[in-house]
C-alpha positions in Angstrom: 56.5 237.4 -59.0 59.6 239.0 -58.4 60.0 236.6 -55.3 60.1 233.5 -58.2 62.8 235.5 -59.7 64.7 235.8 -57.1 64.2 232.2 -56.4 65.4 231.4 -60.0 68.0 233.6 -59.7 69.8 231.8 -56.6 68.9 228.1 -58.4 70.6 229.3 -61.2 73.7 230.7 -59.2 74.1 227.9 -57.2 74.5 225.5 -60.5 76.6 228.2 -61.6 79.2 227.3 -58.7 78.3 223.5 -58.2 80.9 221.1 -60.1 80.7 217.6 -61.0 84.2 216.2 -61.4 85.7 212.6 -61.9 89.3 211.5 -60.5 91.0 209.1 -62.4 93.6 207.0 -60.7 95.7 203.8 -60.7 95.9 201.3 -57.2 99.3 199.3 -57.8 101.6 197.5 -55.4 100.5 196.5 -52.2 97.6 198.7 -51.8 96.0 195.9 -53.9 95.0 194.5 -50.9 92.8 197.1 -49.3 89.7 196.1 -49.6 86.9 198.7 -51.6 85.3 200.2 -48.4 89.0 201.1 -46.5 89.5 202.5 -50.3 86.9 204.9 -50.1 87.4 206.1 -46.5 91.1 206.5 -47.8 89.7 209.0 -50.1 87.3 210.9 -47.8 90.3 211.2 -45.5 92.2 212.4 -48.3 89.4 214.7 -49.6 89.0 216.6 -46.5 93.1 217.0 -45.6 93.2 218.4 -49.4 90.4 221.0 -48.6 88.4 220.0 -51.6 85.0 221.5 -51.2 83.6 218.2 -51.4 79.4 218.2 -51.5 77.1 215.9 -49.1 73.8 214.5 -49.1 71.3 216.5 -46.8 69.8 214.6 -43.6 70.9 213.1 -40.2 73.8 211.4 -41.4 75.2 213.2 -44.7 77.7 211.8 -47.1 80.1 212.3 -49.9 78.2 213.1 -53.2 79.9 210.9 -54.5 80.6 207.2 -57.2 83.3 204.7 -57.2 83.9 202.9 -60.1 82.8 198.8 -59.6 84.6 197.5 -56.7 88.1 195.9 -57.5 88.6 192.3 -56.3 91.0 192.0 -53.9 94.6 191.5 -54.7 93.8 193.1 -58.2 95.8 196.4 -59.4 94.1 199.0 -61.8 94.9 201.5 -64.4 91.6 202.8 -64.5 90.0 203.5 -61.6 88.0 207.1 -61.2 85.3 208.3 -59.0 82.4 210.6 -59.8 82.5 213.5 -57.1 80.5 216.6 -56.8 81.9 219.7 -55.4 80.0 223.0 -53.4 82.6 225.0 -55.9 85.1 225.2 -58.9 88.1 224.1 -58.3 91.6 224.5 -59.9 92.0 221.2 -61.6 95.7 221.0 -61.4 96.5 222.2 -57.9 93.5 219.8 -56.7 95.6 217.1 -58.4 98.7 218.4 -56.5 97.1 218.5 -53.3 95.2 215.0 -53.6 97.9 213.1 -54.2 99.9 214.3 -51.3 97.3 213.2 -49.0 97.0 209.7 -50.6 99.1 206.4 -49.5 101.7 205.5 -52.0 100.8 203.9 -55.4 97.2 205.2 -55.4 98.0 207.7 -58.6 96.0 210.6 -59.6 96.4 210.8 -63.3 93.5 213.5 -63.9 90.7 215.4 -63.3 88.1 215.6 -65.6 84.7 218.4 -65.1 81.7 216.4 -66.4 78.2 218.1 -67.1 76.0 218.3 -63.8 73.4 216.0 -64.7 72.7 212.9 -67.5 73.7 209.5 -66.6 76.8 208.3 -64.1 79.6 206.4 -65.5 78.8 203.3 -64.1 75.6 203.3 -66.2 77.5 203.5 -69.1 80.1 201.1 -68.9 79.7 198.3 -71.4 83.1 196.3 -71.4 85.9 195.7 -68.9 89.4 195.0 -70.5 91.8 193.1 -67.7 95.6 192.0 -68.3 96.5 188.7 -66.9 100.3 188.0 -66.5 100.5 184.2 -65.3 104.2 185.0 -63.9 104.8 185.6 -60.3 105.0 189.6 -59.5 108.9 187.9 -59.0 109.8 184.9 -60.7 107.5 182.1 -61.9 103.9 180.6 -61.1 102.8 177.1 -60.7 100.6 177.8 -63.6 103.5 178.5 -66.2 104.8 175.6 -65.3 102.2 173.5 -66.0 101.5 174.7 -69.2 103.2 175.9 -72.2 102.3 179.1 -74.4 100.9 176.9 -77.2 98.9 174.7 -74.4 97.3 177.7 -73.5 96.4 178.9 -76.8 94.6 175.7 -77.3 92.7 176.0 -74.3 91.7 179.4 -74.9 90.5 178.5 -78.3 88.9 175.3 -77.3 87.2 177.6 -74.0 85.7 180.4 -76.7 84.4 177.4 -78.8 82.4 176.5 -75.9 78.7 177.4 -77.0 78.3 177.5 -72.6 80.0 178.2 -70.0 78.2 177.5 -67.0 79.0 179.0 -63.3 77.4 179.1 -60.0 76.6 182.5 -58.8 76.5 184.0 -55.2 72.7 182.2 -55.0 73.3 178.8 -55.8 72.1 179.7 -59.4 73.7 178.4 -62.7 74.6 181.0 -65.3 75.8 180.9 -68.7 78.7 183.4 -68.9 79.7 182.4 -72.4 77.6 185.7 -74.1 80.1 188.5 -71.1 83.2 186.8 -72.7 84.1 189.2 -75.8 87.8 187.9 -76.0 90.5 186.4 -74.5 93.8 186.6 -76.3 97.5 185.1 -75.1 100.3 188.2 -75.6 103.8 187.4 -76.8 105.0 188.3 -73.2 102.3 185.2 -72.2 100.0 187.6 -71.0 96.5 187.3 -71.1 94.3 189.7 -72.4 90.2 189.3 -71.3 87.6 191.4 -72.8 84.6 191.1 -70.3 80.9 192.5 -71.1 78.9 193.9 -68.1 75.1 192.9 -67.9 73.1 195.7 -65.8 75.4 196.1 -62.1 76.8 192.4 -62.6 80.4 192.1 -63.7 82.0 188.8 -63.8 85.1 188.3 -62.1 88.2 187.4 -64.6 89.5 185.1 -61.7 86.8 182.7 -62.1 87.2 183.2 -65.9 91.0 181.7 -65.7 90.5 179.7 -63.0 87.8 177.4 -65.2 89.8 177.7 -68.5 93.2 177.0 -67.4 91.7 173.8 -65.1 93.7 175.1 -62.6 92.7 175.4 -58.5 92.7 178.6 -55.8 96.7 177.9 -54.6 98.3 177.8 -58.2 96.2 181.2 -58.8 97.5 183.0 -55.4 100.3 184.9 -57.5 99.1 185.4 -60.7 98.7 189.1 -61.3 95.5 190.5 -62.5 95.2 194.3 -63.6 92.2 196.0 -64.6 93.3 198.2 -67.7 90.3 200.4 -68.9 86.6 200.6 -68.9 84.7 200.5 -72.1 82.2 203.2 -71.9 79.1 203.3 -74.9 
């Protein structure tokens, strides 16, 4: 009996010290282009030279205890990255910011650090909407897509596009899928941004490029320097 105890007594102790934390960042500029797997090496690098007790998976080849938030397409920016990480202790939230951020490449932005409880469901699991911002200008000057098409052209062929009662696509597979039911909203900003409200259905999350690509009738080249940025996650 009092061997359970003691048994109890060092699970308990060890949830005691045991964190579960999750970084929230932006990736902006040219870092756009690193793909999602030189991303999170970037951040185990940056982990370790920022001595975050960082936890890892028991076996012959341990890893980072860790999430990222749905891989970014390539060429996309993001205010509203995170990842779920678990730590071997507590940490000081705003000198682990500090120290983070020195040890990342510029424009990858730490904005916070949240403490989550230990266990329930990730955050991936409970992500129901994905808002994007869609600027059809160059990052400098102007895109073979505004030129084609007015602000009031576009408007029509967004409200012809959500009229649609499908919208069919051909997946990874070969397969045809209606994506009409992920498409929440799309709405054209004074500044001729615009703004796409995307569902997610279980891991699949439909990419907004192939979302503008079909409404505007445009093709791959005319799209190469239209700027997409992921702006926030819709949790439920």
């Amino acid at each position: 009996m009092p061997v359970t105890r003691n048994l109890d007594f060092g699970i308990w102790n060890y949830m005691d010290s045991v964190q579960k934390v999750r970084i929230e960042y932006s990736k902006k500029g040219p870092i756009r282009y690193i793909g999602h797997l030189d991303l999170m090496h970037t951040f185990f690098r940056a982990f370790k030279r920022a001595n975050l007790p960082v936890s890892y998976t028991q076996g012959f080849n341990p890893r980072v205890k860790c999430s990222f938030s749905p891989a970014l397409p390539l060429g996309f920016e993001s205010e509203a990255e995170y990842i779920e990480l678990y730590l071997d202790k507590k940490i000081d939230i705003s000198s682990a910011i500090d120290n983070l951020q020195k040890n990342l490449p510029e424009r990858i932005t730490i904005h916070d650090i949240k403490r989550l409880p230990l266990f329930g469901k990730s955050s991936n699991a409970k992500i129901r909407a994905v808002a994007y911002r869609i600027n059809l200008c160059q990052f400098s000057g102007e895109s073979a897509v505004s030129l084609i098409a007015s602000k009031e052209d576009i408007e029509e062929k967004i409200r012809n596009f959500m009229d649609r009662g499908e919208i069919l696509l051909i997946d990874k597979k070969g397969r045809r899928i209606n994506v009409r039911p992920l498409i929440s909203s799309i709405e054209m900003a004074r500044d001729r941004n615009i703004r796409l409200l995307l569902k997610t259905r279980g891991e699949f999350n439909l990419n907004p490029r192939i979302i503008i690509k079909t409404l505007l009738g445009v093709d791959e080249e005319k799209l190469a320097f239209v700027e997409f940025t992921r702006e926030r996650f819709l949790f439920w």
